[in-house]
FIFI-753835 format. One record per residue (C-alpha): y, x, z; residue in one letter. Coordinates in steps of 0.5 Angstrom, whole numbers, padded with zeros to 4 digits, always signed. Example, Ala and Ser with C-alpha at 12.3 -4.5 7.8 and 13.67 -1.06 7.14 Angstrom:
residues 2
-0009+0025+0016a -0002+0027+0014s 
END
This chain:
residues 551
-0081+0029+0059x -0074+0029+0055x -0069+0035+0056x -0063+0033+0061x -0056+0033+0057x -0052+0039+0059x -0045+0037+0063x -0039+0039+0058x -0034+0043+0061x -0029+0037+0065x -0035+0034+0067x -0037+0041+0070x -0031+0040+0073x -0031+0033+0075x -0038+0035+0079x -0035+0040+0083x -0030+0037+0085x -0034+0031+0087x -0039+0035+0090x -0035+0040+0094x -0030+0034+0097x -0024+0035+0094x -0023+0028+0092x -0027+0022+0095x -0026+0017+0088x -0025+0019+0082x -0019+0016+0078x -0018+0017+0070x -0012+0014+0066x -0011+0012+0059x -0004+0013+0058x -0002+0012+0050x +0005+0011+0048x +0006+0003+0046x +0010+0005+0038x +0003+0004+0035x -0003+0003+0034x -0009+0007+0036x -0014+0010+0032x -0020+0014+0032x -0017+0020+0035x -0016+0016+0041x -0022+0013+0042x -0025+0019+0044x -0020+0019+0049x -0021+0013+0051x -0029+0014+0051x -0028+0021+0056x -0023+0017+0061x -0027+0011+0062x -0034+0016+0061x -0032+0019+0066x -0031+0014+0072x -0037+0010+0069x -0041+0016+0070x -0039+0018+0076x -0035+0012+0080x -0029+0011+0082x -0024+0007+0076x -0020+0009+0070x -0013+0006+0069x -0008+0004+0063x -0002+0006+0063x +0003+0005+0058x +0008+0010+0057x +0013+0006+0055x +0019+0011+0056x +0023+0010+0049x +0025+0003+0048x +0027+0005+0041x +0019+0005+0038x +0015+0001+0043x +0014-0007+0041x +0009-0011+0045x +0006-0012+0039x +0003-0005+0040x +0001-0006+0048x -0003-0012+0045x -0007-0008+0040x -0009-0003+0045x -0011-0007+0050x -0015-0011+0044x -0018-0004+0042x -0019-0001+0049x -0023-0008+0050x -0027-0008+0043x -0030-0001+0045x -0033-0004+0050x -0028-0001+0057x -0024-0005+0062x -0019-0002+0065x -0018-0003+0073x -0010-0003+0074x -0005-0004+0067x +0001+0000+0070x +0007+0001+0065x +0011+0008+0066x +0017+0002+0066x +0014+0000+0073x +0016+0007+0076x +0023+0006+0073x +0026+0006+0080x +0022+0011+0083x +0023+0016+0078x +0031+0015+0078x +0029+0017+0085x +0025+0023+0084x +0031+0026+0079x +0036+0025+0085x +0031+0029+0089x +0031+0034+0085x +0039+0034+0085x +0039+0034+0091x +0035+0040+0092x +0039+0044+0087x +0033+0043+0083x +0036+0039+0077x +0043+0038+0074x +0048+0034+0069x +0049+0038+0062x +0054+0035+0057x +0053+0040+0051x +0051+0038+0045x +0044+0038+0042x +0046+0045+0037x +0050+0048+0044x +0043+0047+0048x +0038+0049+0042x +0042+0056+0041x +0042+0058+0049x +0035+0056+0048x +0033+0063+0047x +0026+0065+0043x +0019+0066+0045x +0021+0073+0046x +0028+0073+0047x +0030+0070+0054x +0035+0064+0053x +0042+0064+0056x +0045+0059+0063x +0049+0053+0061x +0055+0053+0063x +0055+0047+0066x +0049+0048+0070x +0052+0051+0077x +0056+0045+0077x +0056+0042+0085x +0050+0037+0088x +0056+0033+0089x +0058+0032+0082x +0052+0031+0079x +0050+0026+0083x +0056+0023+0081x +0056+0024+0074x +0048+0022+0075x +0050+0015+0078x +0055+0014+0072x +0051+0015+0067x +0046+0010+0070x +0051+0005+0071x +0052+0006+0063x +0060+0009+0064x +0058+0014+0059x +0055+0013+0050x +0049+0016+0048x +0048+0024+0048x +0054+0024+0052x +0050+0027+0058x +0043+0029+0060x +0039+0031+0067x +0036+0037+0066x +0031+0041+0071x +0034+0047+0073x +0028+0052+0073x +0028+0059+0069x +0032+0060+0062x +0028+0067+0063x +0020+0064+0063x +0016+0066+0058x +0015+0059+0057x +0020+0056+0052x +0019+0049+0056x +0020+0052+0063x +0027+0054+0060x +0031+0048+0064x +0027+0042+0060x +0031+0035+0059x +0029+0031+0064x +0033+0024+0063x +0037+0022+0057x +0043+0016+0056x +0039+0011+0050x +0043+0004+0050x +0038+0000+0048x +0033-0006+0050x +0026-0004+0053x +0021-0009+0051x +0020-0010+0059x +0025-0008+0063x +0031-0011+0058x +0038-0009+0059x +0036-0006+0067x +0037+0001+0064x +0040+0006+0060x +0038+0013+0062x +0030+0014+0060x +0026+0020+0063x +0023+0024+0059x +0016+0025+0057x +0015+0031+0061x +0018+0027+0067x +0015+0021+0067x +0007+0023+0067x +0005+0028+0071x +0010+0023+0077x +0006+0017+0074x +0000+0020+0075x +0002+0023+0082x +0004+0015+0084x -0003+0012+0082x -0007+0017+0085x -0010+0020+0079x -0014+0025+0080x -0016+0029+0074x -0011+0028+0069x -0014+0029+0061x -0010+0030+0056x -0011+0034+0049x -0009+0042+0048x -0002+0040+0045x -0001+0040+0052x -0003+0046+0055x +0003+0049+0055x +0006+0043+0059x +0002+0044+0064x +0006+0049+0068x +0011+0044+0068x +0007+0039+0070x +0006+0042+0077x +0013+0045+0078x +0015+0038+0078x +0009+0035+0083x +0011+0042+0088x +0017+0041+0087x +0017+0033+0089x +0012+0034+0094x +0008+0029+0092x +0001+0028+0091x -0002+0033+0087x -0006+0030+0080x -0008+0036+0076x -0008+0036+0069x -0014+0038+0063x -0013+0040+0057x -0019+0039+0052x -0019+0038+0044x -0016+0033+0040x -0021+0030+0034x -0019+0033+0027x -0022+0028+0022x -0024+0030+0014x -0019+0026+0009x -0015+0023+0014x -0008+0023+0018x -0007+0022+0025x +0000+0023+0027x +0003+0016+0029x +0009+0017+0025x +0005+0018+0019x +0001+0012+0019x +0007+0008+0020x +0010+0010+0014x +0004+0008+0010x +0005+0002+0014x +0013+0001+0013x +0012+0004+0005x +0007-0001+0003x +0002+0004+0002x -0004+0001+0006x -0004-0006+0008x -0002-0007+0015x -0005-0002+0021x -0011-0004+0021x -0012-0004+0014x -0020-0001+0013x -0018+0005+0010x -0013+0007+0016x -0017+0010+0022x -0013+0005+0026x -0019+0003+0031x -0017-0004+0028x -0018-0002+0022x -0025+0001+0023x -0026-0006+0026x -0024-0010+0020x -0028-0005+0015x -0035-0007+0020x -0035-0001+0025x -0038-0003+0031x -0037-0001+0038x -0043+0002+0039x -0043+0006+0032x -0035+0009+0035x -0038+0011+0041x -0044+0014+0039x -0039+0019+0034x -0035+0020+0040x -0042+0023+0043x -0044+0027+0038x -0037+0031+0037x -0037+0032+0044x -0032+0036+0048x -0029+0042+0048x -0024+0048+0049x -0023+0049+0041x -0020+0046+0036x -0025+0044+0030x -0025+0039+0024x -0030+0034+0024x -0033+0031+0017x -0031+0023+0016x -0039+0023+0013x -0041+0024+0020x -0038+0018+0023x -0041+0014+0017x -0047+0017+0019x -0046+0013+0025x -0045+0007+0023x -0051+0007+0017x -0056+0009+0024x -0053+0003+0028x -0053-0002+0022x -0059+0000+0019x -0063-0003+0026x -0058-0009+0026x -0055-0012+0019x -0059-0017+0016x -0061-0015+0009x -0058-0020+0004x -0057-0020-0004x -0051-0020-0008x -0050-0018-0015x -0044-0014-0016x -0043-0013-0024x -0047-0019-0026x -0052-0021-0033x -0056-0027-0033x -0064-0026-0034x -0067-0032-0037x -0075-0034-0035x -0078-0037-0041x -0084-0040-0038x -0082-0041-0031x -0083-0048-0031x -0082-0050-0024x -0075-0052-0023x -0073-0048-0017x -0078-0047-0010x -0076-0043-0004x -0078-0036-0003x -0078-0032+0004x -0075-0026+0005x -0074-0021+0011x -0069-0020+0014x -0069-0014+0017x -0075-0010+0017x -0072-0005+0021x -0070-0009+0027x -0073-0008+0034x -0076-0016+0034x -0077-0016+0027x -0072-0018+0025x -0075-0026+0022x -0074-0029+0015x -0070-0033+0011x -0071-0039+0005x -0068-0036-0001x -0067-0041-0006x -0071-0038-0013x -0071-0041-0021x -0070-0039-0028x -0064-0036-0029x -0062-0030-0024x -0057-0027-0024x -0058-0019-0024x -0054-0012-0024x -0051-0010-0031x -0055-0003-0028x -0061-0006-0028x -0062-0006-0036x -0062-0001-0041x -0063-0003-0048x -0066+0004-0049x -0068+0007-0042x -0068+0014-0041x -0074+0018-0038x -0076+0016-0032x -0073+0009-0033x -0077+0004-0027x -0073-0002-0029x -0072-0007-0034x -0072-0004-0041x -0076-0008-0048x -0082-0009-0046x -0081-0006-0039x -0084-0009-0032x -0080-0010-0025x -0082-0013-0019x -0076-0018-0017x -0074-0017-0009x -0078-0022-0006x -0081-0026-0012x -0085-0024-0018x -0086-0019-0022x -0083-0021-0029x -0083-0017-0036x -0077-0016-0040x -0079-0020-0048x -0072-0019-0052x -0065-0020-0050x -0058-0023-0053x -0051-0019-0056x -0044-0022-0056x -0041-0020-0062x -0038-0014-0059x -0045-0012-0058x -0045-0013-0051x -0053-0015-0048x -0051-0022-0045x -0057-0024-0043x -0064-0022-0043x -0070-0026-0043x -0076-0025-0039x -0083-0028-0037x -0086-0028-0030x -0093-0027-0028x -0095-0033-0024x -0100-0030-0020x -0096-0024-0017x -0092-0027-0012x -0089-0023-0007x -0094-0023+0000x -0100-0027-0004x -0100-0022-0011x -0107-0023-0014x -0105-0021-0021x -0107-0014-0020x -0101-0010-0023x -0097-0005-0020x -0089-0003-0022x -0085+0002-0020x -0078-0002-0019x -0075-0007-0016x -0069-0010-0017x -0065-0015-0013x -0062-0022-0016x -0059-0029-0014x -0061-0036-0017x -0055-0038-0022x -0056-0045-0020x -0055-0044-0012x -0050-0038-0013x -0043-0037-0010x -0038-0033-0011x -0035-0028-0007x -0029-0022-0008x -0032-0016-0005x -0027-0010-0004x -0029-0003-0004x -0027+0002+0000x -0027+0010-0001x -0023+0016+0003x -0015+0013+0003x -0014+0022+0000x -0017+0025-0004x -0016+0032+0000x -0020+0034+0007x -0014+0036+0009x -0008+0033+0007x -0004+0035+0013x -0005+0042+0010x -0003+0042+0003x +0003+0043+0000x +0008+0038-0002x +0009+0031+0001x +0002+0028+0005x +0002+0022+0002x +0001+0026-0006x -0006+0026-0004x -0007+0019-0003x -0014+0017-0007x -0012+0012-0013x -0019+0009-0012x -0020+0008-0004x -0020+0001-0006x -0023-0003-0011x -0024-0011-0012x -0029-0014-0015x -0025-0022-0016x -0032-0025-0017x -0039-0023-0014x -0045-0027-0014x -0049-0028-0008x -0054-0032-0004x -0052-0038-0002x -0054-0036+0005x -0048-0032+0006x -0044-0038+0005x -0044-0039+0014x -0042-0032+0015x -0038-0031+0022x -0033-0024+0022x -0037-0022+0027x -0044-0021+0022x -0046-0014+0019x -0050-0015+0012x -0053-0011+0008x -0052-0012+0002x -0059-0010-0002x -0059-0003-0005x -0050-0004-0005x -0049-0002+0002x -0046-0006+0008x -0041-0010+0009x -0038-0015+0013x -0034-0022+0012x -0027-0020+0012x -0021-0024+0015x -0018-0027+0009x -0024-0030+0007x -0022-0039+0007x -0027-0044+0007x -0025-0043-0001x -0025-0036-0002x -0030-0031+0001x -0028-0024+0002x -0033-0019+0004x -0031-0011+0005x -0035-0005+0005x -0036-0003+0010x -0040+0004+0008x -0046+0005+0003x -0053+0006+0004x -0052+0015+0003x -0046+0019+0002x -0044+0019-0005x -0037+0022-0003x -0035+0028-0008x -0032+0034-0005x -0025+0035-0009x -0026+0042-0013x 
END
């Protein structure tokens, strides 16, 4: 009997929740800001919330908080909706923090109303230094004992646009003694003349991110609201608000962020690889863009199990990129067909087959659950095989072709190497085998045993692909870390492109949606750029991890 998985610690606190009658329906949101594309860190966002209401009931919304018109783009709203889908998650209600607007302008009046809340119009220096330290206690704005009347004037004013950027802000009045350096009268609404991709021109103030998401949260009746550990202390501020207002009391956790060997994940550096040229667009396959992983053969099963695996927890930990490759070989291995591509070619001449060509038949995929089926494989004298599989003079242990050295031909014969030709520069050109008739792949009567096997592709019915390499886009663990620009440590190999590869004519009906592996290369996946002309295919990830750790 297998063992029952034990409930991470917001499930236990889901389950409590539940069970004791605190809430009937459980309600989760995915909340990401429109300013850029998502990336694996968010999915194992995503796969928690929506996790969640699957596990339990109840329903997972998406809301978009779109608060600062300056960096949000429609383009992004789409991508993430695309991403969200992808993973194999649906959303109940998509919901934009721009649809509050109103309601969160009249919850700022509330607060002024209150006593709660008040204009300021210091400049962002005077603000900074009445701020105090984490072990200093700030000092009072001189504005903020200024009337209700007159910051609701003031308020209504700056909404109407009788006032520039940075003239004024609202800030919660609160206490500039608290330990917490966020509870120390908190901006809560700014001036920002600029057009939102959704509400136009209507608006010219804009709440804060700390305004408009516990009130968001609180308006659709969200029940347990997850966020990263960033976050922890926003939570005393989260509530203050809510009891304040006297609104329906969503409560916020906090669990930890996914930290990635070799890679970045704040937005803001990812648009700068993105706007300096540094990768081809977000959802280049060395990014860890959702899109990005998705271009590179990544399947939603493979990013979902990884989510898994690393679980959730309380604690910040640095999880290794080979771990999310491991996941995409497992799924892959049972899914991808196998096929033949020769990525470094030299030609292998068969002087005594004498049959033209003839179709030979090849598995597609042994590991699969239904067996995986088989394939025509066209078969003649001239193969095109791996430069690698050939050596003039063949170390120890040398199981492949050599001077008088026997292999087996994947699906085919087993052929023994007689001579070879050089180019002038001494280069090996070609090289001329002859094959044993009677040893035929699934009908082998000639009684010979060999230890290698090597992959090939008929010259006379190959076609030409580029393949394009992807390794680790930094040649540092953790890039973030090290000293000097981030982008110093950008790998100068994280992509290499063979223009002219040879493959199996099959793969000329490649679909975006198929994953292959290419025999002994690794798996790959037919790329976006590919036309009727030109096939491109990526590499999704080799068949082991080959990666060297820097020193």
């Amino acid at each position: 009997m297998s063992e029952e998985k034990s409930l991470n610690f917001i499930e236990e606190i889901v389950e409590n929740d539940l069970n004791s009658g605190k809430y009937e329906t459980l309600v989760t949101r995915f909340p990401p800001e429109p300013n850029g594309y998502l990336h694996i860190g968010h999915a194992k966002a995503i796969c928690l919330n929506f996790g969640l209401t699957q596990k339990y009931g109840g329903y997972t919304n998406l809301r978009f908080d779109d608060t600062n018109p300056v960096t949000e783009k429609t383009e992004y709203v789409n991508s993430q909706q695309e991403d969200i889908r992808w993973l194999g998650f649906n959303w109940k209600n998509e919901l934009y923090a721009s649809d509050y607007f109103d309601e969160l302008y009249g919850f700022a009046v509330k607060l002024i109303e209150k006593g709660l809340a008040y204009v300021d119009e210091s400049s962002a220096d005077e603000i900074a230094a009445l701020k105090g330290t984490p072990t200093e206690p700030g000092q009072d704005s001189p504005y903020r004992n200024r009337s209700i009347e007159e910051n609701l004037d003031i308020f209504t004013k700056m909404k109407n646009g009788e006032f520039a950027d940075g003239a004024y802000i609202l800030r919660a009045k609160i206490d500039m003694a608290s330990p917490n350096m966020l509870m120390r009268d908190p901006i809560i609404y700014r001036i920002k003349h600029a057009e939102h991709h959704r509400t136009g021109n209507k608006w010219c103030i804009y709440p804060m991110y700390d305004f408009a998401h516990g009130q968001s949260d609180s308006i659709e009746n969200i029940t347990h609201s997850i966020c990263t550990l960033e976050y922890v202390s926003h939570r005393e501020l989260y509530d203050w608000f809510i009891e304040k207002l006297e609104i329906f009391p969503s409560k916020q956790y906090e669990f930890a962020r996914l930290n990635l060997t070799s890679t970045v994940m704040s937005k803001r550096k990812l648009l700068q690889l993105v706007n300096e040229n540094l990768v081809n667009g977000w959802d280049d396959p060395r990014m860890p863009t959702i899109s990005g992983l998705r271009r590179r053969g990544f399947t939603p099963k493979s990013v979902r199990e990884f989510c898994e695996r690393i679980g959730i927890a309380k604690r910040e930990n640095l999880i290794e990129l080979s771990l999310l490759e491991f996941c995409i070989r497992e799924d892959l291995n049972k899914t991808a067909n196998r096929v033949m591509a020769v990525l470094d070619p030299i030609k292998l001449v068969i002087t005594n087959y004498e049959k033209g060509t003839e179709d030979l038949i090849g598995e597609n995929n042994p590991e699969a659950e239904d067996g995986g089926g088989t394939r025509v494989i066209p078969f003649s004298n001239e193969l095109w095989i791996e430069r690698e599989d050939f050596m003039e003079v063949p170390a120890k242990k040398w199981f492949r072709l050599a001077p008088g050295a026997m292999v087996r031909l994947k699906f085919a014969y087993i052929v023994k190497c007689e001579d070879f030709v050089k180019d002038e520069n001494g280069n090996v050109t070609e090289i001329h085998c002859t094959y044993i008739p009677e040893s035929k792949s699934g009908n082998d009567t000639s009684g010979i045993n060999v230890k290698g096997t090597i992959h090939w592709v008929s010259a006379a019915h190959a076609k030409t692909a580029e393949i394009r390499l992807y390794d680790r886009l930094f040649t540092s663990e953790t890039p973030d870390a090290e000293e000097g620009d981030f982008k110093d440590y950008l790998n100068p190999e994280s992509l290499t492109v063979l223009p002219n590869v040879y493959i199996e004519p099959a793969l000329a009906d490649a679909d975006l949606e198929s994953r292959y592996q290419f025999i002994r290369k690794g798996y790959f996946c037919l790329d976006r750029d590919s036309t009727v002309n030109k096939l491109v295919f990526n590499r999704t990830v080799t068949l082991k991890d080959t990666f060297k750790k820097p020193n």
